[in-house]
SEFIRO-52290 format. One line per field, with one value per atom (N, C-alpha, C, O): residue number from 0; residue in one letter; atom name; x, y, z. Coordinates in steps of 0.2 Angstrom, whole numbers. Layout:
N
pos: c(NUM;...)
code: c(A;...)
site: c(CA;...)
X: c(X;...)
Y: c(Y;...)
Z: c(Z;...)
This chain:
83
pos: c(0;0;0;0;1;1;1;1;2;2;2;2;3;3;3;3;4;4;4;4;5;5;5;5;6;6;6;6;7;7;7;7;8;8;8;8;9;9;9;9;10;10;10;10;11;11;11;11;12;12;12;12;13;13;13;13;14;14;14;14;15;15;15;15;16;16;16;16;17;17;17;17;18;18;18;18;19;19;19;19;20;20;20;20;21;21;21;21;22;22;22;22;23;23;23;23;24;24;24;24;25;25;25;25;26;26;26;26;27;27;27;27;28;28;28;28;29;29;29;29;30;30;30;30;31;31;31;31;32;32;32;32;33;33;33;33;34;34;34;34;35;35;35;35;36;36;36;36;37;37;37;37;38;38;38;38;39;39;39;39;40;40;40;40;41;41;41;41;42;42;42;42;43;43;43;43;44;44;44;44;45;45;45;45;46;46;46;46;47;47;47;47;48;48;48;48;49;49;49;49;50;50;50;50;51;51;51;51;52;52;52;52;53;53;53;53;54;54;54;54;55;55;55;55;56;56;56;56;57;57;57;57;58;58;58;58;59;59;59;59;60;60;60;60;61;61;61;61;62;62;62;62;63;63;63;63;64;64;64;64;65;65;65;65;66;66;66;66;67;67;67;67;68;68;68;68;69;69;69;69;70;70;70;70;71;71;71;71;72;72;72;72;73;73;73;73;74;74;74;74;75;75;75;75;76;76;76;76;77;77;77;77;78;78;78;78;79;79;79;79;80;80;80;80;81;81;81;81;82;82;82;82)
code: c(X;X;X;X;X;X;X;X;X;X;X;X;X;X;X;X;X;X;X;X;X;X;X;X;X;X;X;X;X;X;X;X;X;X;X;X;X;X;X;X;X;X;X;X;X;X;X;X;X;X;X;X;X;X;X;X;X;X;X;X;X;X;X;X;X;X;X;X;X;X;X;X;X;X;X;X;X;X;X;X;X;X;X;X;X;X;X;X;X;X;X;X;X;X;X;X;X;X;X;X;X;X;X;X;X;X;X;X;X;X;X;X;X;X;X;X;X;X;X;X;X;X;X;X;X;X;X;X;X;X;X;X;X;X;X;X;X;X;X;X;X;X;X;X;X;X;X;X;X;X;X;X;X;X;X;X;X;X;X;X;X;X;X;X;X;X;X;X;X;X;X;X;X;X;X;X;X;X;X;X;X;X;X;X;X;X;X;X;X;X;X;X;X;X;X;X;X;X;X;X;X;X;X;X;X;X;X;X;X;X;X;X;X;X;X;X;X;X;X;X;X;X;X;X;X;X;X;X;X;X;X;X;X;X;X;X;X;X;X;X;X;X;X;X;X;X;X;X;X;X;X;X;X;X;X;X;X;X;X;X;X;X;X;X;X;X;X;X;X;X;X;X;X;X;X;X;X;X;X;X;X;X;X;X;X;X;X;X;X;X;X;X;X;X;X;X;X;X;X;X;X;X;X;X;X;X;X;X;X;X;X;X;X;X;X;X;X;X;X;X;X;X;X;X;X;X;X;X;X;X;X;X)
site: c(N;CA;C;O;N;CA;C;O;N;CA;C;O;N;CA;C;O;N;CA;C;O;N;CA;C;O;N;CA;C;O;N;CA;C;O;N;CA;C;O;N;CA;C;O;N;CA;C;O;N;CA;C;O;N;CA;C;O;N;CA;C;O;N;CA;C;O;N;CA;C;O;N;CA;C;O;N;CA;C;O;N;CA;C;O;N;CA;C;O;N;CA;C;O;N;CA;C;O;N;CA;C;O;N;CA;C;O;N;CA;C;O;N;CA;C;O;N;CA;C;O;N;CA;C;O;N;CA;C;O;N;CA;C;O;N;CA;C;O;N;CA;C;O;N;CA;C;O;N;CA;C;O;N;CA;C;O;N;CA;C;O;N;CA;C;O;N;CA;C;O;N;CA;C;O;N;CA;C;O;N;CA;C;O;N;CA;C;O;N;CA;C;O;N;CA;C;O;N;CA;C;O;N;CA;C;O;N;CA;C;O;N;CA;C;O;N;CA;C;O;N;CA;C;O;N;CA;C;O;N;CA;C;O;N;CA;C;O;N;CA;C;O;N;CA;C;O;N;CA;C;O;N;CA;C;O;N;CA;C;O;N;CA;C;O;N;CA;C;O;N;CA;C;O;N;CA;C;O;N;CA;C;O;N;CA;C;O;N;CA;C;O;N;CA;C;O;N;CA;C;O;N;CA;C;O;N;CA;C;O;N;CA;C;O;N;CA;C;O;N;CA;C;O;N;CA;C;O;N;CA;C;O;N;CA;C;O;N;CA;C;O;N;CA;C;O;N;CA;C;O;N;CA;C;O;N;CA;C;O;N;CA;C;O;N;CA;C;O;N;CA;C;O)
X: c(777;776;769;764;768;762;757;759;751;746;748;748;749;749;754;754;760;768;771;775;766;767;766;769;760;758;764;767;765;770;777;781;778;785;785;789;777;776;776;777;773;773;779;779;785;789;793;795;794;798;793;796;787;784;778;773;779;773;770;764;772;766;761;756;765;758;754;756;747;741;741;743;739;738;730;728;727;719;715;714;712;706;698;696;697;687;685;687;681;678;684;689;684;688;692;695;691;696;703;703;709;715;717;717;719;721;729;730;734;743;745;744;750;750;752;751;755;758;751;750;746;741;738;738;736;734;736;732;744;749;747;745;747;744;740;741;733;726;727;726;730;731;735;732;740;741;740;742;734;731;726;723;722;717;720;717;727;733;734;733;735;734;727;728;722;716;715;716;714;714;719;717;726;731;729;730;727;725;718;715;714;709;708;702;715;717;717;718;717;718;726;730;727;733;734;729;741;743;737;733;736;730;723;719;721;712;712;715;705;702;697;694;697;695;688;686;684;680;677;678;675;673;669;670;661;659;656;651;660;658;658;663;653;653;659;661;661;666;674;677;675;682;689;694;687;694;693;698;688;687;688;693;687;689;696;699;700;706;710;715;709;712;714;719;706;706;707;705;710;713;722;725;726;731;732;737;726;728;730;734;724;725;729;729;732;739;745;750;746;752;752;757;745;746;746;747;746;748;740;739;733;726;724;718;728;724;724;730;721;719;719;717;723;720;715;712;712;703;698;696;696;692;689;691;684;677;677;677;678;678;671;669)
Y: c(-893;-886;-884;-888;-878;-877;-875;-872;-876;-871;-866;-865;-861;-854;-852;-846;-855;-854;-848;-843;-851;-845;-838;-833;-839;-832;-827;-822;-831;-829;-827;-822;-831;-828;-824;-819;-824;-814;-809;-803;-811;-805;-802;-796;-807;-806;-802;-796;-804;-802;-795;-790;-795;-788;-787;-790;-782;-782;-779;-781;-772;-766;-770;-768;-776;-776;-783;-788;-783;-783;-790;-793;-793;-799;-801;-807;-797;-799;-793;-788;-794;-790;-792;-796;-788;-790;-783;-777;-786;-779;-773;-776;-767;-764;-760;-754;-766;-764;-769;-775;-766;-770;-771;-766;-777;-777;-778;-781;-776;-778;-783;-783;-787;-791;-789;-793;-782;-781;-780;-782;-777;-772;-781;-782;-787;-793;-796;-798;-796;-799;-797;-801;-790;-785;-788;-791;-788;-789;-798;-799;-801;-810;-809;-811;-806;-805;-805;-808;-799;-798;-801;-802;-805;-810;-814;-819;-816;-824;-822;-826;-816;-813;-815;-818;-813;-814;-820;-821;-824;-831;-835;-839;-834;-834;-834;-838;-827;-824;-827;-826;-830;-833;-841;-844;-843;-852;-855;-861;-851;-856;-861;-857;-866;-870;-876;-880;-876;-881;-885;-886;-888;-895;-890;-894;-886;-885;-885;-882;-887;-886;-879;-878;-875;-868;-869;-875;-864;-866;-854;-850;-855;-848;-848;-851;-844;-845;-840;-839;-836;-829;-827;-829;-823;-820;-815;-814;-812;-807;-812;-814;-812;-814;-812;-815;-805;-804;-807;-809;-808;-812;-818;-820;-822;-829;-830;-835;-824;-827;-824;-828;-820;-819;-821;-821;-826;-832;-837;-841;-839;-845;-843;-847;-836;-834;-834;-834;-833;-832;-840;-842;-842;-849;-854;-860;-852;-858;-855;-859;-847;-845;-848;-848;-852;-854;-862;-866;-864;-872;-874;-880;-871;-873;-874;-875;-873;-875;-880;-880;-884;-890;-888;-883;-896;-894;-894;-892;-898;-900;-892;-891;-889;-882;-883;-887;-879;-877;-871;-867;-868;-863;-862;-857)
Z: c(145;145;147;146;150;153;147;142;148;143;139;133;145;146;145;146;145;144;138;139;133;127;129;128;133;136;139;137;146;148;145;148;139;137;132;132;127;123;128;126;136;138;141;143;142;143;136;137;131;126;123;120;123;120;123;122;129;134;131;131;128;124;118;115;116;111;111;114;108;110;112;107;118;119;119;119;118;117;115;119;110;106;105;102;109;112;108;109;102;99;96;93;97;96;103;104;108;114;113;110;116;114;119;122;124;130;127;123;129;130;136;142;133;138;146;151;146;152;155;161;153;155;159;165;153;155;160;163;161;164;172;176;172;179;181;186;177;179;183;188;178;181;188;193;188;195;201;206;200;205;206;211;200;203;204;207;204;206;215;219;216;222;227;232;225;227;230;236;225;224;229;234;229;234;243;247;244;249;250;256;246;248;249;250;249;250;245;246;238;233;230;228;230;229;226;225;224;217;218;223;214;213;214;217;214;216;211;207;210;204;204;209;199;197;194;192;193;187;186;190;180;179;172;167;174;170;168;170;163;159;153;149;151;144;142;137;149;146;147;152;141;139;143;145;144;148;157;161;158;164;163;167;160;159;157;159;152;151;157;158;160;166;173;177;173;176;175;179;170;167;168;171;167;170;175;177;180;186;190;193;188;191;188;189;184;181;183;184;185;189;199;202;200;206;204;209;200;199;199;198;200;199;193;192;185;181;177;174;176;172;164;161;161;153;149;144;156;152;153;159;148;150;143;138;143;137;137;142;131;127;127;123)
């Protein structure tokens, strides 16, 4: 099972509700799901592919959990990562 598998199946069965809460901002999965996309797109169109290794390194949470989505919907993400 992939990491991120859970992800994808809450945002499938309840995309309106909250997949991540930073502060008092609420992100929804679908809203999440969107944003991972199109950085899965990016990254795509930019030669990223199964096996590459990723790395990201930020304070804003929705950047990084986005990028941990985008790059596990291309096969680039590894289990070993630091919080």
């Amino acid at each position: 099972m992939n990491l991120v598998a859970p992800f994808w199946k809450n945002a499938d069965r309840d995309p309106s509700r909250p997949a991540l809460i930073v502060g008092r901002r609420q992100v929804s999965y679908d809203m999440l799901r969107g944003v991972a996309d199109r950085v899965a797109t990016r990254l795509d169109e930019r030669g990223l592919v199964r096996g590459d290794r990723v790395t990201c390194s930020s304070r804003n949470v929705l950047v990084y959990v986005t990028t941990i989505l985008a790059s596990a919907r291309l096969g680039a993400f590894r289990r070993r990562f630091a919080l």
